[in-house]
DRENDRENSE-239231 format. One record per residue (C-alpha): y, z, x. Coordinates in nm, 4 decimals, always signed. Example, Ala and Ser with C-alpha at 12.3 -4.5 7.8 and 13.67 -1.06 7.14 Angstrom:
2
<north: -0.4500&up: +0.7800&east: +1.2300>
<north: -0.1060&up: +0.7140&east: +1.3670>
END
This chain:
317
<north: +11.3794&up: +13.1572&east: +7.1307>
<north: +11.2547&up: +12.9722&east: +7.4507>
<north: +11.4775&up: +12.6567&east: +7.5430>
<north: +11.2813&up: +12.3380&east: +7.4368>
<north: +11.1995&up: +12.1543&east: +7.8113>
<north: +11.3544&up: +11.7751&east: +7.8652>
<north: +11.1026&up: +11.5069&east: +7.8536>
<north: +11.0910&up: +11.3495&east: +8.1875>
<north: +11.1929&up: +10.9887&east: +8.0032>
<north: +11.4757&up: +11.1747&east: +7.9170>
<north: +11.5309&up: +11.2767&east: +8.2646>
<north: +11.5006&up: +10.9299&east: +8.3821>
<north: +11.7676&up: +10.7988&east: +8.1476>
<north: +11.9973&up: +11.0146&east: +8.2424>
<north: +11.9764&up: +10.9324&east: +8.6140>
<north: +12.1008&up: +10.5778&east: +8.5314>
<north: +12.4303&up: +10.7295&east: +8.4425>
<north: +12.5210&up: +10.7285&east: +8.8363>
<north: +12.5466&up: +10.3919&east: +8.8440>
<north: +12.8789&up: +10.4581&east: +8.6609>
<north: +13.0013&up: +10.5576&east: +9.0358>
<north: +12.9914&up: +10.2356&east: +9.1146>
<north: +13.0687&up: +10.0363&east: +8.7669>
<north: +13.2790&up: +10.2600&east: +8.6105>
<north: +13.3267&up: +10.3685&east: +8.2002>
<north: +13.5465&up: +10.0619&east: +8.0579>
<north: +13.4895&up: +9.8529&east: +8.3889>
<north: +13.5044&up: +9.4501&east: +8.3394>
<north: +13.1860&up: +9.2443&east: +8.4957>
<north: +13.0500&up: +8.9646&east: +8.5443>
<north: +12.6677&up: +8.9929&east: +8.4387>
<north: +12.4849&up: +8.7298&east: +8.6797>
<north: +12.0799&up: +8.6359&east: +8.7246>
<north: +11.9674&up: +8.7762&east: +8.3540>
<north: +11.6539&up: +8.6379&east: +8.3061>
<north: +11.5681&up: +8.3295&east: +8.0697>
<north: +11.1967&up: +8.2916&east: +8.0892>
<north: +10.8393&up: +8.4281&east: +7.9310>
<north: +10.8140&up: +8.7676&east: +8.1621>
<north: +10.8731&up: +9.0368&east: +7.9164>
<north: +10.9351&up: +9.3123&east: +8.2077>
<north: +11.2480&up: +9.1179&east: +8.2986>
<north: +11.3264&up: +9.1443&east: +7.9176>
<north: +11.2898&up: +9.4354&east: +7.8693>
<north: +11.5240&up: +9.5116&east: +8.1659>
<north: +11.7909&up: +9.3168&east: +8.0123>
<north: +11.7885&up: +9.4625&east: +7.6998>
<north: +11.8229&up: +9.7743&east: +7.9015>
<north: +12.0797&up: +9.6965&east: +8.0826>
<north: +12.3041&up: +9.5747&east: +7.7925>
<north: +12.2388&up: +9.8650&east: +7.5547>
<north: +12.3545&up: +10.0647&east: +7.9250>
<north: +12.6794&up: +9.8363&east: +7.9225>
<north: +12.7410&up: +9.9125&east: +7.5593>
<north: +12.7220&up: +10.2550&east: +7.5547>
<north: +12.9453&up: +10.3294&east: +7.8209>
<north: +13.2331&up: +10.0657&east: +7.7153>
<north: +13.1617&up: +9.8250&east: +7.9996>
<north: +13.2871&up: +9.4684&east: +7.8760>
<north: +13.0636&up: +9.2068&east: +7.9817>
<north: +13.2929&up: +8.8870&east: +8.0998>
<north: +13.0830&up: +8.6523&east: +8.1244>
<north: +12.6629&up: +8.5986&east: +8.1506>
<north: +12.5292&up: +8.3862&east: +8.3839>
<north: +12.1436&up: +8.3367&east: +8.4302>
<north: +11.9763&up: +8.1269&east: +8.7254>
<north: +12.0280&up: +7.8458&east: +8.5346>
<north: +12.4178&up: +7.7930&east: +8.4348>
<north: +12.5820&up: +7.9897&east: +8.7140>
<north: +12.8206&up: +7.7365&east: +8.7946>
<north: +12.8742&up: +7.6227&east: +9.1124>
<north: +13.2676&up: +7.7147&east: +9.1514>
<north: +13.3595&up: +8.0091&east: +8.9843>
<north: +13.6954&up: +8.2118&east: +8.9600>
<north: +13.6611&up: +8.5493&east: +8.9537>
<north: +13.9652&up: +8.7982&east: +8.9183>
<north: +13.9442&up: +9.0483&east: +9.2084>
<north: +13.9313&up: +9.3243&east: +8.9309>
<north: +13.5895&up: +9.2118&east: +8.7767>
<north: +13.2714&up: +9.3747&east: +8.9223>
<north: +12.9990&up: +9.1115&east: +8.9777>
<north: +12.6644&up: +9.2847&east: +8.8762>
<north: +12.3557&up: +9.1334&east: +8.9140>
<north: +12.0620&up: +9.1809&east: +8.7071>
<north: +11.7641&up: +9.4377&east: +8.8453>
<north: +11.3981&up: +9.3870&east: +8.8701>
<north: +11.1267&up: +9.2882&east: +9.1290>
<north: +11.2083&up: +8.9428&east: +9.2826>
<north: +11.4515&up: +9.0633&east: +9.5520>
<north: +11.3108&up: +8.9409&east: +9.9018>
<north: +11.1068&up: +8.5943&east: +9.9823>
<north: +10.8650&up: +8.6005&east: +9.6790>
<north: +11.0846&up: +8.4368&east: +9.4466>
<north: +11.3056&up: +8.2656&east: +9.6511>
<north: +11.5625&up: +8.1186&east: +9.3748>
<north: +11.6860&up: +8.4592&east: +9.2875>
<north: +11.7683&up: +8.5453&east: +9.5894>
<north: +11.9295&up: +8.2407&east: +9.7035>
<north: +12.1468&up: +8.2910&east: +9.4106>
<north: +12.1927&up: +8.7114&east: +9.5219>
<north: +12.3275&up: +8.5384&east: +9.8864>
<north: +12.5311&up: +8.3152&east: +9.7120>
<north: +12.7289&up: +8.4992&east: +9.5202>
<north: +12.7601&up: +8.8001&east: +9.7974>
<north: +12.8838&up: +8.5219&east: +10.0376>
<north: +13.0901&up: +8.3790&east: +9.7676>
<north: +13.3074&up: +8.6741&east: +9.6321>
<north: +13.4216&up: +8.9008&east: +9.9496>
<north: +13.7191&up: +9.0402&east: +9.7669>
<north: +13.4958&up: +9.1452&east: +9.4543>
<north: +13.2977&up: +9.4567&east: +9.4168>
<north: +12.9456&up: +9.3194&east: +9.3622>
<north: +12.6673&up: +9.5813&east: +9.2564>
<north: +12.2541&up: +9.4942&east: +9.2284>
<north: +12.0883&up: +9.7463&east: +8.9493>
<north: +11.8000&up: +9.8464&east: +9.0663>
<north: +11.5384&up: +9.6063&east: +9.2667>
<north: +11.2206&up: +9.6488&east: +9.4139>
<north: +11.2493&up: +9.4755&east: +9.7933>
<north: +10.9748&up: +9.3052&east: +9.9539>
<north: +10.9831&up: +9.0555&east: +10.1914>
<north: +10.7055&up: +8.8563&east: +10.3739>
<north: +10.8560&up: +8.7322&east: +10.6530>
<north: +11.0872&up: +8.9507&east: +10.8377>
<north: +11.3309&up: +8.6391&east: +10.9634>
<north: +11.4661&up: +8.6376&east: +10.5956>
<north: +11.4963&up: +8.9540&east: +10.5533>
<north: +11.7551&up: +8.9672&east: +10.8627>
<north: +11.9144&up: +8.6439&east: +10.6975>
<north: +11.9366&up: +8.8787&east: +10.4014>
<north: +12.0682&up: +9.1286&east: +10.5647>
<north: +12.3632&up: +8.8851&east: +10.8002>
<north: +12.4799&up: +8.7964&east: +10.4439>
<north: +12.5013&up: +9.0989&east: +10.2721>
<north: +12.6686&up: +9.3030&east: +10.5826>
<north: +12.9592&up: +9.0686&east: +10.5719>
<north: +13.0779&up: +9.2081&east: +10.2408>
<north: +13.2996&up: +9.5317&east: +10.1934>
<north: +13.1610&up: +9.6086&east: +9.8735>
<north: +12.8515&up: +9.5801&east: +9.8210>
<north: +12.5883&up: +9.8406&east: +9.5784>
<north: +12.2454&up: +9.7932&east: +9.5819>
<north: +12.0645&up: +9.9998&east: +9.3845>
<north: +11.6734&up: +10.0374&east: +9.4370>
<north: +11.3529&up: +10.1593&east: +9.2572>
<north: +11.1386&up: +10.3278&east: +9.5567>
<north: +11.1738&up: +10.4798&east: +9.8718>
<north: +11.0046&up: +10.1503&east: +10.0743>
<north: +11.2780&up: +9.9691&east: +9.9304>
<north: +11.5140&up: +10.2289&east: +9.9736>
<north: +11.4212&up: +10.2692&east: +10.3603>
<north: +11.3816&up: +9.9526&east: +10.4320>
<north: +11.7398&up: +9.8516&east: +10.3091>
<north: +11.8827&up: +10.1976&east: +10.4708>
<north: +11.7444&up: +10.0040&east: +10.8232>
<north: +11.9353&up: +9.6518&east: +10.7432>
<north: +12.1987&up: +9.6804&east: +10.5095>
<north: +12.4380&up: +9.8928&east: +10.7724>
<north: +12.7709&up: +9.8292&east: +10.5393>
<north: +12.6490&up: +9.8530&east: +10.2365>
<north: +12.5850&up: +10.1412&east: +9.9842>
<north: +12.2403&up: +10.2232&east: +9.8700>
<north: +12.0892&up: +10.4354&east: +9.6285>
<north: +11.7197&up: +10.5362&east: +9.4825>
<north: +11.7227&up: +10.4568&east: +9.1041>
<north: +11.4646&up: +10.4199&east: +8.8216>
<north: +11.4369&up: +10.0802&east: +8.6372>
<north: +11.7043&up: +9.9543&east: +8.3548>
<north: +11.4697&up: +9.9470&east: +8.0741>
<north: +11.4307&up: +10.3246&east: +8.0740>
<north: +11.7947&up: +10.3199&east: +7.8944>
<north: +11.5791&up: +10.1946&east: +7.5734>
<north: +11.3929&up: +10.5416&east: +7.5599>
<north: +11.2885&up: +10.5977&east: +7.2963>
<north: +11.0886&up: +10.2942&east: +7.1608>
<north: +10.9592&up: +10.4294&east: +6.7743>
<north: +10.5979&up: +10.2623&east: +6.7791>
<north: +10.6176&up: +9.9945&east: +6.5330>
<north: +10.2949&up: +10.0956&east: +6.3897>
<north: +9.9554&up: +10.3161&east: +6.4037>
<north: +9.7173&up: +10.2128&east: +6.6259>
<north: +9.4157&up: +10.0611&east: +6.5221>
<north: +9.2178&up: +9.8973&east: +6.8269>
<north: +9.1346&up: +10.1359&east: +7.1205>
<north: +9.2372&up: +9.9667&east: +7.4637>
<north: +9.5009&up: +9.6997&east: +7.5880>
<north: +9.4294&up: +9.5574&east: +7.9311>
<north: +9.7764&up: +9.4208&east: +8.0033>
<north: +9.7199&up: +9.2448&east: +8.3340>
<north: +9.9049&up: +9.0372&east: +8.5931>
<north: +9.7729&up: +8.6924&east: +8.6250>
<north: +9.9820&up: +8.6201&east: +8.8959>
<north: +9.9690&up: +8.6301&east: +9.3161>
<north: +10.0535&up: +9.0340&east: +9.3144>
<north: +9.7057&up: +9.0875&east: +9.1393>
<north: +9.4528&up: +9.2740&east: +9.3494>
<north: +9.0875&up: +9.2959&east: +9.4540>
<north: +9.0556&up: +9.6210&east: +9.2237>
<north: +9.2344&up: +9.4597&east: +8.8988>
<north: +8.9574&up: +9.1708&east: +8.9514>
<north: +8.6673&up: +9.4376&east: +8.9866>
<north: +8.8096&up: +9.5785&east: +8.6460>
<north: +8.8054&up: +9.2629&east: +8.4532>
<north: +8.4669&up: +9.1763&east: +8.5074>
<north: +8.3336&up: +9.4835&east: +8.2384>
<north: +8.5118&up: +9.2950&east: +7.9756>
<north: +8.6175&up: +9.6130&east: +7.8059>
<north: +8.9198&up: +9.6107&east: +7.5813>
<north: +9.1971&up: +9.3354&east: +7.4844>
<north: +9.3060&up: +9.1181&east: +7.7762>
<north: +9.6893&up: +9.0048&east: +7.7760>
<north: +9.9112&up: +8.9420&east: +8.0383>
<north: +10.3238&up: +8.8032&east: +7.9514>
<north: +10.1855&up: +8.4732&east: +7.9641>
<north: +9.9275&up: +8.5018&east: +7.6872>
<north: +10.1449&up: +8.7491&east: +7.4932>
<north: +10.3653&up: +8.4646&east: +7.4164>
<north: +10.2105&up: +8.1508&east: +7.2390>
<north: +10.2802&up: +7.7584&east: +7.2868>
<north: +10.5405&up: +7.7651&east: +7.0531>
<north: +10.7227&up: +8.0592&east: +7.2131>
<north: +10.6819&up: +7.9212&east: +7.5647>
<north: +10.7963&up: +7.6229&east: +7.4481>
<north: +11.0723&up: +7.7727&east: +7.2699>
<north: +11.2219&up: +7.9620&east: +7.6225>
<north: +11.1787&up: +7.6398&east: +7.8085>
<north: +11.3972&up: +7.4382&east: +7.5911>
<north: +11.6639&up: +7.7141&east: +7.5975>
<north: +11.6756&up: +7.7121&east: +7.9553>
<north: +11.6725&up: +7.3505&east: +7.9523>
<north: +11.9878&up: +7.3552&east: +7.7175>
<north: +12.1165&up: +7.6171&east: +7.9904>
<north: +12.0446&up: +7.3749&east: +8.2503>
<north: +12.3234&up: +7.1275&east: +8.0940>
<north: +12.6024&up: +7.3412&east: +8.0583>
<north: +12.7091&up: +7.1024&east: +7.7331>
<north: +12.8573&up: +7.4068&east: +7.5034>
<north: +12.7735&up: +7.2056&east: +7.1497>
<north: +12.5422&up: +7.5256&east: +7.0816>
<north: +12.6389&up: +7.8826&east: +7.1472>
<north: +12.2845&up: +7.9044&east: +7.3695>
<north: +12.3812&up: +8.2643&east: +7.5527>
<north: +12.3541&up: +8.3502&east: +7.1681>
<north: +12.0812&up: +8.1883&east: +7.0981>
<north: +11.8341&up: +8.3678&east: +7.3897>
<north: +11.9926&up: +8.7199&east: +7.3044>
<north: +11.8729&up: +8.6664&east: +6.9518>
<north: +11.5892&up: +8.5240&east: +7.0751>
<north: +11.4859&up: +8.7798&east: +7.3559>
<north: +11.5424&up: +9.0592&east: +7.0849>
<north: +11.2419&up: +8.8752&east: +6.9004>
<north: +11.0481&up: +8.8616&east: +7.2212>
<north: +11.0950&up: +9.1999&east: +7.3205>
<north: +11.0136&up: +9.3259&east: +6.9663>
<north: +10.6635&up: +9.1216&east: +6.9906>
<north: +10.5824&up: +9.3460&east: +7.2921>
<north: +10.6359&up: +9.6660&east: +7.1406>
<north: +10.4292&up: +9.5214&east: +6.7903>
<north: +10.1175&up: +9.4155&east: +7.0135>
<north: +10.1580&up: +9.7524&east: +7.2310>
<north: +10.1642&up: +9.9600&east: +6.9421>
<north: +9.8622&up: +9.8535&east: +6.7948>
<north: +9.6589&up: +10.0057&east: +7.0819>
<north: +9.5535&up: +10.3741&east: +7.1518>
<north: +9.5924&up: +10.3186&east: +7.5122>
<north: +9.6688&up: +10.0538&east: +7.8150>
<north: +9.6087&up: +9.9840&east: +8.1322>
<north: +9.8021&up: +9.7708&east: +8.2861>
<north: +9.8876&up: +9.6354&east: +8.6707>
<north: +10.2035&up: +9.5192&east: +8.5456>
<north: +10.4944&up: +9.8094&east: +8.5768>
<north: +10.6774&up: +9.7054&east: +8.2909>
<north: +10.3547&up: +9.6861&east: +8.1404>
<north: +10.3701&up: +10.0729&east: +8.1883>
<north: +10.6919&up: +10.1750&east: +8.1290>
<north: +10.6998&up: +9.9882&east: +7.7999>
<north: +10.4113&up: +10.2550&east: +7.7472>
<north: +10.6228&up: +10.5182&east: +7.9001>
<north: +10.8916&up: +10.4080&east: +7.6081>
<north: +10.6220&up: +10.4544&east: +7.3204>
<north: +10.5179&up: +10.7578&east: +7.4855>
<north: +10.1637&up: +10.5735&east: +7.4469>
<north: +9.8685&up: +10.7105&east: +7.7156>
<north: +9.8437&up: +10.4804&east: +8.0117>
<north: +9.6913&up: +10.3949&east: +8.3466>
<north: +9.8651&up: +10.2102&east: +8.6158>
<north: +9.6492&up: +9.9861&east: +8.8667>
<north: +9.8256&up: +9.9232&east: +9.1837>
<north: +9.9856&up: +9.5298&east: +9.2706>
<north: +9.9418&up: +9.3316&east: +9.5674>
<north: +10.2102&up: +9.5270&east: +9.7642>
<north: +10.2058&up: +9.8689&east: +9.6163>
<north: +10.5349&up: +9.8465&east: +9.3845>
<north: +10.3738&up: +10.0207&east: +9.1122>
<north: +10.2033&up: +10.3137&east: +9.2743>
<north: +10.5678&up: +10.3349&east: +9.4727>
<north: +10.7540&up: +10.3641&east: +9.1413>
<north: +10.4775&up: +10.5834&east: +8.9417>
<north: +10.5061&up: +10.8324&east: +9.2362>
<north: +10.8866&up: +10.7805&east: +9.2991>
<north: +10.9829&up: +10.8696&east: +8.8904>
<north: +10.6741&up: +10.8537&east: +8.6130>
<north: +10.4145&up: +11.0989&east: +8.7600>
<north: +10.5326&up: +11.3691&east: +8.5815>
<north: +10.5130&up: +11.1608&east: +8.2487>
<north: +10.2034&up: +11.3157&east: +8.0522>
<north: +10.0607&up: +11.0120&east: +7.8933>
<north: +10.0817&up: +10.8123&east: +8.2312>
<north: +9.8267&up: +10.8274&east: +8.5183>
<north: +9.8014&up: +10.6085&east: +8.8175>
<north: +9.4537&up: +10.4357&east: +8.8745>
<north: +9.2456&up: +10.5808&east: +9.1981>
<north: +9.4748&up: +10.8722&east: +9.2149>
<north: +9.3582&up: +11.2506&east: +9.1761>
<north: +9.6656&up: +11.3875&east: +8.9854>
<north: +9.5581&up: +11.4465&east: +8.6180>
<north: +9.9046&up: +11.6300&east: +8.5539>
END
């Protein structure tokens, strides 16, 4: 009988097991920058990362998100500080990293490991700030999700260790569509400053559902994050509010995968917007964003996913 092939989502899970190198099986940490807003991608990489941490014993500490790291904390030496993955490392989004410098300067005794980041910076001055910081510490692993990034941090960050990875959220492979779908198309697409010329070309057809993270989530929702955070912000402890968002989140996360599933196919210029795809194994075409992050990651890990094709590009698998 001929051996049954991997999937290549299977492949791609599997590769997140090196990042027990680094955080070893039944390691301590400190999880630091998880995300408490209405961006599902970020989410969706959080609940990746924690089903990671569970399944290979690592005890989580402590959780921290932008909003409640505190500003002295003691950390025992034998605690790794991780710090959540995603796209906002480099001068875009400017409180994230702050924090990232912060706690690199803070903890030089302290093994401190990113999971896996897309880098972009706009002005190259920060990017050497960046870089001063980070090559002061002993021990730092930065984990990245395409070869720019990789290269680029190869050229700055001289003492630390760096490695190519694919994004946290494929540990939730497989996602079990939480229906049939009944509409045709999904245009899940960004709303933000990484949308392009192209993506604007596209809308103007008016083909298909339009949603972007924003729009996904209603008044209430919105609403609903922002008051968490809020309670965060204050650091009172009356409610258990860490809880509270991971219960919450769950429900968040869960909406995504309800509204994807209802839909024969997306497109999407968001790259969670496409690898939550990826995870239903639903067909989907990638448009490119403002600084080619998603055509670097479809190319780097998800070209070889059948249902997945990049937008503009000639490979039909």
């Amino acid at each position: 009988m001929q051996k049954r092939s991997r999937h290549p989502m299977d492949e791609l899970k599997l590769q997140l097991s090196r990042i027990l190198t680094v955080i070893p099986k039944g390691s301590t940490i400190q999880y630091i920058d998880y995300p408490v807003y209405n961006n599902g991608g970020d989410l969706l990489i959080m609940k990746g990362t924690e089903a990671f941490f569970k399944e290979n014993d690592i005890s989580i500490h402590a959780r921290y998100s932008v909003l409640d790291f505190p500003v002295s904390l003691a950390v025992p030496r034998d605690h790794i500080i991780v710090l959540q993955g995603g796209g906002n490392f480099g001068d875009l989004y400017p409180v994230h990293q702050k924090l990232r410098e912060r706690v690199v300067a803070s903890y030089p005794h302290n093994r401190i490991v990113i999971l896996p980041q897309t880098i972009f910076y706009r002005d190259e001055s920060e990017f050497q700030q960046t870089a001063r910081i980070f090559n002061r510490h002993p021990d730092v692993h930065l984990f990245v999700r395409d070869p720019l990034s990789y290269q680029a941090a190869k050229e700055r960050f001289r003492q630390c260790a760096i490695y190519l990875s694919p994004d946290m959220a494929h540990q939730l492979w497989p996602i079990v569509p939480a229906s049939k779908p009944g509409k045709r198309l999904l245009r899940f697409l960004r709303t933000d400053m990484e949308k392009t010329t192209d993506q604007i070309m596209l809308e103007g057809d008016g083909f298909g559902d339009c949603l972007d993270w924003c729009s996904l989530y209603n008044r209430v929702e919105r609403k609903s994050i922002y008051w968490i955070g809020e309670m965060l912000k204050k650091r009172t402890g009356l409610l258990p509010m860490g809880t509270i968002w991971s219960k919450y989140s769950d429900y968040l996360v869960d909406k995504a995968v309800r509204r994807f599933s209802q839909y024969e196919a997306v497109q999407t210029s968001r790259l969670h917007g496409h690898i939550l795809s990826c995870l239903l194994d639903k067909p989907n075409t990638l448009l490119d964003n403002s600084y080619g992050k998603n055509s670097g990651y479809f190319h780097t890990w998800t070209s070889n996913v059948q249902t997945a094709r990049l937008a503009g590009s000639e490979d039909t698998h």
